[in-house]
Every structure is written in structure tokens, then in C-alpha cells.
N, C-alpha and C positions, 0 to 999 in steps of 0.2 A: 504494500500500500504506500502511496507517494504521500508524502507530507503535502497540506492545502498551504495556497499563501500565508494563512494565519501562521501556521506551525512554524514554516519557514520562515517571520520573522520571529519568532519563541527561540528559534534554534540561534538564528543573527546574535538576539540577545544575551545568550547564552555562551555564546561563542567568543564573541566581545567581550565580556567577560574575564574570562580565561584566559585570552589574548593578554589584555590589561591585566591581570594578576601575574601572568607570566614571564612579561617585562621588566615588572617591579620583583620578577625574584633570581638569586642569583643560580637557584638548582633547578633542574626540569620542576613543572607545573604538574604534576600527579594529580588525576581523578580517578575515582571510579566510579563506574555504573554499577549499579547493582539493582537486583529485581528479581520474580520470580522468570520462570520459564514460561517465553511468548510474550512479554509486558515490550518488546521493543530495543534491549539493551542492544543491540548492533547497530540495530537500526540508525539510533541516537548518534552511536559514536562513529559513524561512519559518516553522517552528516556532521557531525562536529570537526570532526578530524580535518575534512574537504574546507572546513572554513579557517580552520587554525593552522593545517602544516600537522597536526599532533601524530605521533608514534601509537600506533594501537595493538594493543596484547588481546590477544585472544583468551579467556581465563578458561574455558575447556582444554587448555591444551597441557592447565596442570592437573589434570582428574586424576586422582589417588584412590577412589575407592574399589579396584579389585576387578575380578572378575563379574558378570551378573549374579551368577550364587553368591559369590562372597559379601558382594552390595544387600543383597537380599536380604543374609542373615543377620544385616546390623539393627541397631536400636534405629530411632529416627537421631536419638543424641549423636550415637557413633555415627552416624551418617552424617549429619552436621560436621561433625569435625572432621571428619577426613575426604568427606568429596575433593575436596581442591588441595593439594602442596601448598602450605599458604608460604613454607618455609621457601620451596624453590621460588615462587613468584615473590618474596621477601630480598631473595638475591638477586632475583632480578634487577627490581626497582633498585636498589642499594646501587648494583652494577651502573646504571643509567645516571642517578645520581652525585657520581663518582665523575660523571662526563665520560665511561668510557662504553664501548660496546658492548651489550649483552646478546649470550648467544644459551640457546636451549632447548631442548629434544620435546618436543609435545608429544601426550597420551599418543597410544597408536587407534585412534575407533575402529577403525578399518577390522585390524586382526583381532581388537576390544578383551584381551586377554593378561588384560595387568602390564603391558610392554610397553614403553615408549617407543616415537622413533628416531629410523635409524637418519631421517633428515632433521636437519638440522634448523630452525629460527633464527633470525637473527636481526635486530634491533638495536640500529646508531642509535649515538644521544639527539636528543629531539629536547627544545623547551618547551612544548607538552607532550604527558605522556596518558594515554588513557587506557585501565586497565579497565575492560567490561566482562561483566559474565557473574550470574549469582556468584554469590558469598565473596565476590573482591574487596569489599567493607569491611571485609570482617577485623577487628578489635587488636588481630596480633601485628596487620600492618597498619592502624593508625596513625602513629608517628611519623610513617612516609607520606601519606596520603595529607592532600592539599585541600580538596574536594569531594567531598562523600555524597553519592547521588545517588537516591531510588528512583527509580521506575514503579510507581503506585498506581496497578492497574487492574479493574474487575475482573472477577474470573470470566466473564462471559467473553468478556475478548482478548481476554488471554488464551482461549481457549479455540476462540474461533482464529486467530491467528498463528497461533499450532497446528490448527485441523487445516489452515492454507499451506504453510510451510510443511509438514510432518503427514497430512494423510488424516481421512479419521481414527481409522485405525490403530494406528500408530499412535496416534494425541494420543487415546484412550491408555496407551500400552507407558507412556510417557508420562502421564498423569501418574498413573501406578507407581513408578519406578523412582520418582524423583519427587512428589508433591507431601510427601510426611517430610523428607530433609527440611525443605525448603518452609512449609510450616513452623520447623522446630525453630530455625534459625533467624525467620525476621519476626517469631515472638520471643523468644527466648533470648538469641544471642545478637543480633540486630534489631530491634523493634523503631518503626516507625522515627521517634523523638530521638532517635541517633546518629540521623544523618543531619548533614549540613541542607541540603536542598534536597523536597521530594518534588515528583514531578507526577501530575494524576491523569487520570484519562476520565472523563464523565459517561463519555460516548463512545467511547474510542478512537481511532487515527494513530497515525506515528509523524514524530514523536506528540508529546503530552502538553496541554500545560500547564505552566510551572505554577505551582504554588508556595 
């Protein structure tokens, strides 16, 4: 779904933004998106990025939890903590930070068997950097992070936005797999009152706006 004029200036603003704070600082400009699954976080940062110049990490590409059985058998807590390496995308950021290149092996989905791969990522320093993808918020990289941004957006189109991207079938199988994590963590270990800017959807579109 294309952003409406409206959106697109939300994004301008938004963009501007981070431009301007970015300027004013002497280390990359660190955001992240965060949200559940289908609220828009690519979406967002892939229009952001086009306006900024910004470096964008993809936060699936640190998935730590396992095989599907091994996913299965966790709590929704254990799930919470270990869906993402927060430690590797910690080093990341640090890397970048540093001014120098960071380089690292994303989850393999493809063979989806607990492997990274055997390509490689890789990410000059950029003065913005934006890490998107649930749980990039999360509390153990705060200190790096500039910008902490939700995606707050109903299930109905969250849903319907996965059933575009993903297939019904699939959402349904997706919903399953992932929606107790992500419950745990933006009540439990993210909740709403902890981000810097939420972003909402009433009706839906991409991206949101801001509130």
C-alpha cells in the first residue's frame, strides 16, 4: 500500500526530524522501529531512509530462536527474550558508532534451521542508522538508541496487511507462531509509555500518524 499525500508529508516530518537531530550529533543518529508483525515497520523505514540517506538493518536477520520445535516449546517469556540476538545487533550498533564498518551473517530463513548465513551484510557508517523489526527497542540497547519508535496499529490491519504480504494462510500460521512473543513483550517488557514517539493507525495506510 503506497502512502497518501497526507502520510507523505507525516513521513517529510518525521524525516526532518532526524535529519536535524542528526546534524546536531557527533555519533550516527540510531532509531528504531519497532511494532508488532504487519503494523508497517519496513514500510516506514524504507521511506525514511529515501529521505534521510539513513543505513537500515534489517532486525530479522538477528532471529535467535531455534529451530520451529525449539520456538514452539518456549514460554511466551522465553520467547520474548530470545527471538532476536539483541547482543549481536548491540555490536553492531557499537560497530557503527565507532565510525567504522559493521559486517554480519543474518539468520539463514531459507534453510530456517538455527544457521546463519554463509553471506555476509554489511553496513558503512551512515549518520542515520535505523534498526527496524519487532523487539529493536528492546531495554538492553537503550543507551545506543536515539529514537525509540512504535508502530501502534489495530489488529484488523495488521492482519489484513499480512494476509497481503504472507497469504491467508500463512497470516493465520504467522499469527500462531509469533503473536504470544510479541504480546509478552510490548506488555511486559516494552509497553506502550516507553517509547519516545508512537505512531497509530485509526484506519489504516502506511505509514501512520504520528501521535
Amino acid at each position: 500500500m503506497l502512502p497518501t499525500e497526507e502520510q507523505n508529508g507525516e513521513i517529510g516530518e518525521l524525516a526532518d526530524l532526524i535529519a536535524e537531530s542528526a546534524r546536531d550529533s557527533a555519533t550516527p543518529f540510531i532509531v528504531a522501529i519497532d511494532g508488532r508483525s504487519g503494523a508497517g515497520k519496513s514500510t516506514l523505514a524504507q521511506a525514511l531512509a529515501a529521505q534521510t540517506g539513513a543505513a537500515v538493518i534489517d532486525g530479522d536477520d538477528f532471529y535467535s530462536g531455534g529451530t520451529a520445535a525449539q520456538w514452539d516449546a518456549l514460554s511466551a517469556a522465553e520467547k520474548a527474550a530470545h527471538c532476536i540476538d539483541w547482543r549481536r545487533q548491540r555490536s553492531v550498533l557499537e560497530t557503527l558508532v565507532r565510525g567504522e564498518t559493521a559486517t554480519w551473517h543474518p539468520y539463514d530463513w531459507n534453510a530456517n534451521d538455527g544457521r546463519l548465513s554463509d553471506r555476509a551484510c554489511i553496513c558503512p557508517p551512515s549518520a542515520v542508522v535505523i534498526l527496524e523489526g519487532a523487539y529493536s527497542a528492546r531495554p538492553e540497547l537503550a543507551d545506543l538508541l536515539n529514537l525509540r519508535v512504535l508502530l501502534d496499529v489495530p489488529d484488523d490491519t495488521r492482519q489484513r496487511q499480512l494476509t497481503t504480504r504472507e497469504g491467508d494462510g500463512y497470516r493465520v500460521q504467522w499469527e500462531a507462531r509469533w503473536a504470544e512473543a510479541e504480546e509478552f513483550y510490548f506488555t511486559n517488557v516494552m509497553p506502550v509509555d516507553s517509547f519516545d514517539l508512537v505512531i497509530s493507525s485509526p484506519g489504516g495506510g502506511l505509514p501512520f500518524p504520528m501521535r
